[in-house]
ChimeraX commands (.cxc) that place a marker at each C-alpha (Angstrom):
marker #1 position -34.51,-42.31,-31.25 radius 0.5
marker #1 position -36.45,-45.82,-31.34 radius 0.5
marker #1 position -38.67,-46.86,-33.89 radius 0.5
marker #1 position -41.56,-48.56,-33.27 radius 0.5
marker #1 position -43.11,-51.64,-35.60 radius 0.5
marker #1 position -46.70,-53.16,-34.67 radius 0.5
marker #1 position -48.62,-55.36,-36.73 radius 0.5
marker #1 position -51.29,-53.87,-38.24 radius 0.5
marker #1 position -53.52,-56.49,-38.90 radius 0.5
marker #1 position -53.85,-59.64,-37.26 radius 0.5
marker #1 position -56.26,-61.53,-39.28 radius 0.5
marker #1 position -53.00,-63.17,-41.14 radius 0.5
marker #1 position -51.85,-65.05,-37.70 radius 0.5
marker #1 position -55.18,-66.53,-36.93 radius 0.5
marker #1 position -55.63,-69.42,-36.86 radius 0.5
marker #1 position -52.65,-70.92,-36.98 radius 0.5
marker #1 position -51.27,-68.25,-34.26 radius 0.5
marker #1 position -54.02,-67.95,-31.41 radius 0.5
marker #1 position -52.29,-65.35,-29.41 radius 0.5
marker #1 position -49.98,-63.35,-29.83 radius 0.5
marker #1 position -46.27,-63.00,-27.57 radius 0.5
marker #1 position -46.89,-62.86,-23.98 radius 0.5
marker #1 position -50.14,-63.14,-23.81 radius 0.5
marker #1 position -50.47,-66.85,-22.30 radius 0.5
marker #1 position -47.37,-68.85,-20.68 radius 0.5
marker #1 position -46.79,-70.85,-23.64 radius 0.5
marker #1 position -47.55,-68.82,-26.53 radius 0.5
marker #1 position -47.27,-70.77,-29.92 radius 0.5
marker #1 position -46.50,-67.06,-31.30 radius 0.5
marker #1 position -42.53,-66.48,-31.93 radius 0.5
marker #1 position -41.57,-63.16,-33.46 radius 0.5
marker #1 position -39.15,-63.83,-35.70 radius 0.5
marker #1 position -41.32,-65.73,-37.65 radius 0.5
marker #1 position -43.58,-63.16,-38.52 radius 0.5
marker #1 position -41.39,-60.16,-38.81 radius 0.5
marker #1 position -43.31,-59.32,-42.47 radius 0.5
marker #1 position -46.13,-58.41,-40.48 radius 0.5
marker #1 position -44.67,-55.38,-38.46 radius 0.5
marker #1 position -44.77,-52.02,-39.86 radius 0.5
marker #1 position -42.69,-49.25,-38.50 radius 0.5
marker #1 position -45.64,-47.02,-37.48 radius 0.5
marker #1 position -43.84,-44.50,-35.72 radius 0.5
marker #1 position -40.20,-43.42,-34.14 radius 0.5
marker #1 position -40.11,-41.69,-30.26 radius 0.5
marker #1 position -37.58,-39.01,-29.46 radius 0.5
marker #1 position -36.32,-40.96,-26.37 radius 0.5
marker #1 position -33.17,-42.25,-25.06 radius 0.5
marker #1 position -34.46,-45.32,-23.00 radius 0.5
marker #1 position -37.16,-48.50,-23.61 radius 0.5
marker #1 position -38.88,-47.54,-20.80 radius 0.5
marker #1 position -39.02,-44.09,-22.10 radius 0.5
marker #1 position -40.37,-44.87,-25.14 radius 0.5
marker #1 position -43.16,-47.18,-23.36 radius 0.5
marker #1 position -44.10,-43.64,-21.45 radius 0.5
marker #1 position -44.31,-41.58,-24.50 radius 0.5
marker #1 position -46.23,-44.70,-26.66 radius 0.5
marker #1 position -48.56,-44.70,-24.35 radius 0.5
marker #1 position -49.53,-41.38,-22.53 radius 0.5
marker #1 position -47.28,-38.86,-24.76 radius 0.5
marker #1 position -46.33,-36.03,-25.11 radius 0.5
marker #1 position -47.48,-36.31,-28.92 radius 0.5
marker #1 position -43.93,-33.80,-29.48 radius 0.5
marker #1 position -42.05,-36.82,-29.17 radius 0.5
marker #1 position -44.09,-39.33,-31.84 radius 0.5
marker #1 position -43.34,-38.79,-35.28 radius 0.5
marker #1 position -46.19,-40.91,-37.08 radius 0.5
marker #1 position -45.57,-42.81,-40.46 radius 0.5
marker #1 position -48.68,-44.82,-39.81 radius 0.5
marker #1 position -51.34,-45.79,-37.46 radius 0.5
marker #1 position -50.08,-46.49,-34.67 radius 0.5
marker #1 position -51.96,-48.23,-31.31 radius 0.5
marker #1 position -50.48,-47.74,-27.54 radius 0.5
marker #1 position -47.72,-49.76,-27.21 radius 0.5
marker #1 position -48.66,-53.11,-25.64 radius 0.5
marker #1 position -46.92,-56.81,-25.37 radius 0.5
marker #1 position -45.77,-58.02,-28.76 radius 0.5
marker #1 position -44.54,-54.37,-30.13 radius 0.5
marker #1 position -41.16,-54.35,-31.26 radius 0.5
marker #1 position -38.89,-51.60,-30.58 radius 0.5
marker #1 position -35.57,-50.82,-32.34 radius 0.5
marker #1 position -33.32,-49.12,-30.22 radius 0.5
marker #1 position -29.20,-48.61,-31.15 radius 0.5
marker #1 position -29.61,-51.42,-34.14 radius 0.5
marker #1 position -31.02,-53.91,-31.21 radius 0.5
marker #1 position -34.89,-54.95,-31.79 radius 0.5
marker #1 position -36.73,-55.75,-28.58 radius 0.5
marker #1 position -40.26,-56.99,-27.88 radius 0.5
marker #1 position -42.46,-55.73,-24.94 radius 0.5
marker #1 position -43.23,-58.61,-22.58 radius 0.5
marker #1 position -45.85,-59.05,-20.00 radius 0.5
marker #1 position -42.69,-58.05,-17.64 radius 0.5
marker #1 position -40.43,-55.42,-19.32 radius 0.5
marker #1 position -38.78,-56.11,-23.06 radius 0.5
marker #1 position -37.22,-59.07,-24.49 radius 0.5
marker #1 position -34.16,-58.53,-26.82 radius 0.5
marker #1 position -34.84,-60.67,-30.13 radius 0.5
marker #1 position -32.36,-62.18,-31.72 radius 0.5
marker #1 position -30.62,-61.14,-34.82 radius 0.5
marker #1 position -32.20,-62.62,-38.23 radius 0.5
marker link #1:1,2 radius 0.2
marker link #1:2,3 radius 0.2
marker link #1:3,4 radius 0.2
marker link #1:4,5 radius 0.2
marker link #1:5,6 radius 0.2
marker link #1:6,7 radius 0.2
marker link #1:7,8 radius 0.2
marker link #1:8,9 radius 0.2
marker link #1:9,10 radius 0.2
marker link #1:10,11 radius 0.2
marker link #1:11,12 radius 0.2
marker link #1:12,13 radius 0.2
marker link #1:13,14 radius 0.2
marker link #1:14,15 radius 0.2
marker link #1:15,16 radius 0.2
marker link #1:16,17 radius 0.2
marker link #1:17,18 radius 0.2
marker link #1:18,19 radius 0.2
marker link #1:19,20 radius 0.2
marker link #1:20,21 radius 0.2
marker link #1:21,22 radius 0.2
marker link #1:22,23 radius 0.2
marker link #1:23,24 radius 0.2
marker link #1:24,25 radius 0.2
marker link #1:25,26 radius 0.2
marker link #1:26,27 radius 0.2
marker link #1:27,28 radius 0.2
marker link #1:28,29 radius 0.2
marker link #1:29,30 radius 0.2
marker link #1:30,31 radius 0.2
marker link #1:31,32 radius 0.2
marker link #1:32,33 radius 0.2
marker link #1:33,34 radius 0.2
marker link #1:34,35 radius 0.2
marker link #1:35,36 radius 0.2
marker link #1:36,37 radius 0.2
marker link #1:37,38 radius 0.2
marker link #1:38,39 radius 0.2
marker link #1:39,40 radius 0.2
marker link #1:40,41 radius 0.2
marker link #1:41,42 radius 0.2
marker link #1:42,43 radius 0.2
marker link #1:43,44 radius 0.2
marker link #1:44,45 radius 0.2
marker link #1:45,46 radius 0.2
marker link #1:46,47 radius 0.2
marker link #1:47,48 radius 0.2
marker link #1:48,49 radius 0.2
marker link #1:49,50 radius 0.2
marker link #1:50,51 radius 0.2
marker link #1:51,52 radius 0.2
marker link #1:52,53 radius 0.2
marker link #1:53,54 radius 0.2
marker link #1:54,55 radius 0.2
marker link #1:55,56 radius 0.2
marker link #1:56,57 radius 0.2
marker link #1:57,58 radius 0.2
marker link #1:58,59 radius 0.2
marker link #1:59,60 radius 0.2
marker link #1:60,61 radius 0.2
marker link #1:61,62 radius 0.2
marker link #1:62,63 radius 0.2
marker link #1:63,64 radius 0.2
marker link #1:64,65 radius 0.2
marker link #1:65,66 radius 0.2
marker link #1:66,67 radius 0.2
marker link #1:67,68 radius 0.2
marker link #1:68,69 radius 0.2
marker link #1:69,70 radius 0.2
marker link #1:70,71 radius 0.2
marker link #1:71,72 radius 0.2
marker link #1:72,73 radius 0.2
marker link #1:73,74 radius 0.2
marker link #1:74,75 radius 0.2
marker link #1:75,76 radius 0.2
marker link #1:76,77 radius 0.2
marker link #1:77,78 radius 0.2
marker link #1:78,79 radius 0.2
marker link #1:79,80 radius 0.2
marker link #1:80,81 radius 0.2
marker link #1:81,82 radius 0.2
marker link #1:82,83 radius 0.2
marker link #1:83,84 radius 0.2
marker link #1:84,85 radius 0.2
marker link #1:85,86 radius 0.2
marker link #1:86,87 radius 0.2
marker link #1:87,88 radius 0.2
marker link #1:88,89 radius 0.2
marker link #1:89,90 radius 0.2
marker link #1:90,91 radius 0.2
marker link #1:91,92 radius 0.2
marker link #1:92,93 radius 0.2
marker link #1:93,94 radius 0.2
marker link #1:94,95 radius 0.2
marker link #1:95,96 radius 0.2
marker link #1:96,97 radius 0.2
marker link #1:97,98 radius 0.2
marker link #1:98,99 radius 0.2
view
């Protein structure tokens, strides 16, 4: 099982924050400092990160249980996977370190 955490709303990180991780080579926007934001939205039945990047994306909806609205996943989610958070990068996921 991984759980999933997006931030809902993203009016809070503008505009201080610009954009948000991965999205420009030196993004201003650092995880850890906004961790309040995320909301677990949903947890995958999967075994793997790149599993659950399949099933966040294109399904099947069997495998998402929902505890809120929840977008594809896309660069900046965080997944929690065996007590380990990670955040999806433009090139695969990037463990975070622990708080």
């Amino acid at each position: 099982m991984i759980k999933v955490f997006q931030i809902v709303d993203q009016t809070p990180l503008h505009p201080a924050v610009t954009f948000t991780y991965g999205m420009q080579v030196s993004s201003a926007f650092k995880p850890e400092d906004h961790m309040e934001k995320y909301e677990h939205v949903a947890t995958l039945d999967v075994q793997t990160l790149n599993e659950a990047y399949e099933v966040g994306n294109i399904g099947p909806e069997e495998k998402i249980s929902r505890f809120a609205s929840m977008h594809s996943l896309s660069i900046g989610d965080i997944l929690e996977w065996n007590d380990e958070r990670y955040i999806i990068s433009r090139f695969g996921f990037d463990k975070l370190e622990a708080a």
